[in-house]
MIKE-90357 format. One record per atom (N, C-alpha, C): x, y, z; residue in three letters. Coordinates in steps of 0.02 Angstrom, whole numbers, plus 50000, padded with zeros to 5 digits. Example, Ala and Ser with C-alpha at 12.3 -4.5 7.8 and 13.67 -1.06 7.14 Angstrom:
2
506604971650390ALA 506154977550390ALA 506604983550390ALA 506424988850354SER 506844994750357SER 506455000250394SER 
% end
This chain:
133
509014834950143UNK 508734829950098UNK 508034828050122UNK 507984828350163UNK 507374826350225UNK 506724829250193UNK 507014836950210UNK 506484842050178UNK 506394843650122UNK 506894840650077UNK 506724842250019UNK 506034835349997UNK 506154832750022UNK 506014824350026UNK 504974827250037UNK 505034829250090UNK 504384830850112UNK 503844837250095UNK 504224840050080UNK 504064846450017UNK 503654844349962UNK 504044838849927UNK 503984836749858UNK 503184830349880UNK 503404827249921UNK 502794822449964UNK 502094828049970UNK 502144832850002UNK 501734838149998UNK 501174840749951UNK 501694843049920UNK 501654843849829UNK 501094838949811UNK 501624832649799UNK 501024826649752UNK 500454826749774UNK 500454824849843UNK 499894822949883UNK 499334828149873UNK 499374835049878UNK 499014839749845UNK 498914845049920UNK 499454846049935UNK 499364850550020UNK 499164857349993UNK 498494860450008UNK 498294867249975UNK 498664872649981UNK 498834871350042UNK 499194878350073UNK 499864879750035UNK 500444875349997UNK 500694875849964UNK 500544874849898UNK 500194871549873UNK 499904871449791UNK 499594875749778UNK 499024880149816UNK 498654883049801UNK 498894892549820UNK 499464892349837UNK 499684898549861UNK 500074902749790UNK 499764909249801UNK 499714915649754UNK 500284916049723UNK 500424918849660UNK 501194919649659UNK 501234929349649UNK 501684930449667UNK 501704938449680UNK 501684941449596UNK 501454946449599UNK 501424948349557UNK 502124955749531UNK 502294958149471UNK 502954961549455UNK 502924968849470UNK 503424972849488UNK 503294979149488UNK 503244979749564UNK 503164989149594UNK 503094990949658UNK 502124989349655UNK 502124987949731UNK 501384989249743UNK 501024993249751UNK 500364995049759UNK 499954999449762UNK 499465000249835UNK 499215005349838UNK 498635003449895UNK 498065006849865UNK 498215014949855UNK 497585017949798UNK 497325023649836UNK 498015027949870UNK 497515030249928UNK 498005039849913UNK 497875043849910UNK 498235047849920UNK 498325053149994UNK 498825054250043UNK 498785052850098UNK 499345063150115UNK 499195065250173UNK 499765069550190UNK 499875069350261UNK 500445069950276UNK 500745071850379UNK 500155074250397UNK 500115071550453UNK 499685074450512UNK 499845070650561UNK 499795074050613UNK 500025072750707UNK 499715065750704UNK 500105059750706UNK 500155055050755UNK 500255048150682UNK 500415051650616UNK 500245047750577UNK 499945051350498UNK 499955045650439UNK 499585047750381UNK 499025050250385UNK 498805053650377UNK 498015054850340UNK 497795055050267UNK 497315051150265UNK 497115049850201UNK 496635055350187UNK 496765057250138UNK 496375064650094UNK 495825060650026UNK 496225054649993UNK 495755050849956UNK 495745045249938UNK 495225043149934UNK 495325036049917UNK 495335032649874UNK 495555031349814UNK 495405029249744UNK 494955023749733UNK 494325024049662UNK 493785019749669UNK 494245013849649UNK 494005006949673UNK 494095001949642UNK 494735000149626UNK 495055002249703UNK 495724998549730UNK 495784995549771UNK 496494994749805UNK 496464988549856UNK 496174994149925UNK 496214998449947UNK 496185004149996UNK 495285004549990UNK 494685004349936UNK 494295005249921UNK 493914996249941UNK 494254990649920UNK 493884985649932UNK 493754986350004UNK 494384987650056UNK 494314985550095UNK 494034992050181UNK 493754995750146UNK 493505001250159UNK 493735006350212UNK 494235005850168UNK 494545013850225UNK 494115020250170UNK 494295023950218UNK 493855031150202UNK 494255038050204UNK 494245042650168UNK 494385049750177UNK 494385050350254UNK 494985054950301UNK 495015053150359UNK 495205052250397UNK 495285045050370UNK 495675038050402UNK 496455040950435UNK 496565039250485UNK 497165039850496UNK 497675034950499UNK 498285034550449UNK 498565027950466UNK 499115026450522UNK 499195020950565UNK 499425024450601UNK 500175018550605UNK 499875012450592UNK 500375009350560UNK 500255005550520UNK 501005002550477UNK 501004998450428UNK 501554991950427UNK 501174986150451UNK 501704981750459UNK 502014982050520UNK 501794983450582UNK 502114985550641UNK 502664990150632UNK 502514996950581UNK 503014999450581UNK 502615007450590UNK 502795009050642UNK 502335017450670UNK 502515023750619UNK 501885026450592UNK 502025030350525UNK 501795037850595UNK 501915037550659UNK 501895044850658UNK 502255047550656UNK 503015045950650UNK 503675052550621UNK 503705051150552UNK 503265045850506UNK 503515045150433UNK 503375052750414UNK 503705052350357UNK 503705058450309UNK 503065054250239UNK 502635057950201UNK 502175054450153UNK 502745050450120UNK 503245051950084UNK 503995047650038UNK 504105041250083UNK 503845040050152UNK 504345036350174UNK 503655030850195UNK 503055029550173UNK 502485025450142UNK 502535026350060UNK 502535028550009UNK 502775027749955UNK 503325020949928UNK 503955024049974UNK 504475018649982UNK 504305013649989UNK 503885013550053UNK 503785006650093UNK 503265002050047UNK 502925005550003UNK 502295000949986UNK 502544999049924UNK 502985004149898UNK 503405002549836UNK 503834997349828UNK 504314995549901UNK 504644988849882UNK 504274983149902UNK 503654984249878UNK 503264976249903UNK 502984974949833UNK 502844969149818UNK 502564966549752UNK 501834965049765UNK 501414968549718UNK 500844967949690UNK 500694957549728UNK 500114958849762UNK 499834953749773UNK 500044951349861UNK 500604953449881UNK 500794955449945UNK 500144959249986UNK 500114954350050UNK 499474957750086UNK 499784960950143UNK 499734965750164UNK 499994970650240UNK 499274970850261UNK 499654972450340UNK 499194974150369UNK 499434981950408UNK 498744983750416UNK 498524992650423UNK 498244993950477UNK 498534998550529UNK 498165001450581UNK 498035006550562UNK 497195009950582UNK 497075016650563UNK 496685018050604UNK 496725023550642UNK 496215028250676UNK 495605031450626UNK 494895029750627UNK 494645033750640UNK 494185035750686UNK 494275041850690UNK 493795045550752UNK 494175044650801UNK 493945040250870UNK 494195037350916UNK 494115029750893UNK 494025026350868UNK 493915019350860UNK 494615017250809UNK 495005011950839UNK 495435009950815UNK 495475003650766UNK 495705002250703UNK 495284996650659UNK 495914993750624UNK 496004986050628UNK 496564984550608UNK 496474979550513UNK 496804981050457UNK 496344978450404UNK 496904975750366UNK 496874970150345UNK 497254968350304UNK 497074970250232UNK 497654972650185UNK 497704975750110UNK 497964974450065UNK 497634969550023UNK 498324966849982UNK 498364969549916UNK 498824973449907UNK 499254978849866UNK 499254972449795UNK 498864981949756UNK 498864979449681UNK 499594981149637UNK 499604978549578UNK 500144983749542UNK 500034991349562UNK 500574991349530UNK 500515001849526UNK 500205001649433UNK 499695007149461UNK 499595009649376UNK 500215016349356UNK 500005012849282UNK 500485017549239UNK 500515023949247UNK 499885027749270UNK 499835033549279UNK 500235036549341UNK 500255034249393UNK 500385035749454UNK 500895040949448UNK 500915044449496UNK 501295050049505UNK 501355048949596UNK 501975050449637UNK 501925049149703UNK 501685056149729UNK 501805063149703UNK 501485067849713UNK 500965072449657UNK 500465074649696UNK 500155079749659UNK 500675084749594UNK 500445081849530UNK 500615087449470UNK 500615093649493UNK 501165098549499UNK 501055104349509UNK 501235108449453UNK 500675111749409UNK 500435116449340UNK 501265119649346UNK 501475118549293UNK 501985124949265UNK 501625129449239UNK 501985134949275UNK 501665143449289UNK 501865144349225UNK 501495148849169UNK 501715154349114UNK 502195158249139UNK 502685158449061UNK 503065160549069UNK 503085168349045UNK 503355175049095UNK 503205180249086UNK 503845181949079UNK 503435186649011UNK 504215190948961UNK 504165197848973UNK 504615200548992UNK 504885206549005UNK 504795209948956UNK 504555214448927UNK 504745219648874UNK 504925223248895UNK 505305226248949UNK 505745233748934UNK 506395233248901UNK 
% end
């Protein structure tokens, strides 16, 4: 009762940190980055313009190395997909990434997923070849 009591006191009074805090947004999240295995962690192959991965300037490269205190060098690419997927749009993580030798820690806060998205590269269906004998 206490806390409910002081919550609501909070509230009126106008405490920012709870009045003024984000509300998540629907759907899996995004980062904007397309990434494959490599020794010790993700590597990012690209970066999409004018996402959350792009504001906050990671680069072609980049190696990720964790996400959320969680070490992506035995992840499989599916198993960052997953991870960024059950978080909601507007959710900020934070990112360790190697590059070079210099180690850089960035917070990212994950957009929706666009409609388009695909978790892997389209791979062309081959023509189909007819036998005539």
């Amino acid at each position: 009762m206490f806390t409910q009591l002081t919550l609501a006191a909070a509230l009126v009074l106008g405490a920012p940190a709870l009045k003024n805090k984000e509300t998540l947004g629907k759907g899996p999240g995004y980062i904007g980055i397309t990434f494959q295995k490599d020794e010790g962690g993700l590597l990012i192959t690209e970066v999409k313009p004018d996402t959350p991965a792009s504001k906050v300037g990671l680069k072609v490269n980049d190696l990720l190395v964790k996400i959320e205190d969680v070490g992506l060098a035995d992840a499989d690419t599916g198993d960052l997909v997953k991870m960024v997927g059950g978080m909601r749009p507007g959710t900020v993580v934070v990112m360790e990434i190697r590059r070079g030798t210099e180690k850089l820690t960035v917070k990212v806060k994950l957009a929706p997923r666009p409609a388009d998205f695909t978790p892997t590269p389209s791979i062309p269906i081959p023509p189909q070849i007819i036998d005539r004998d």
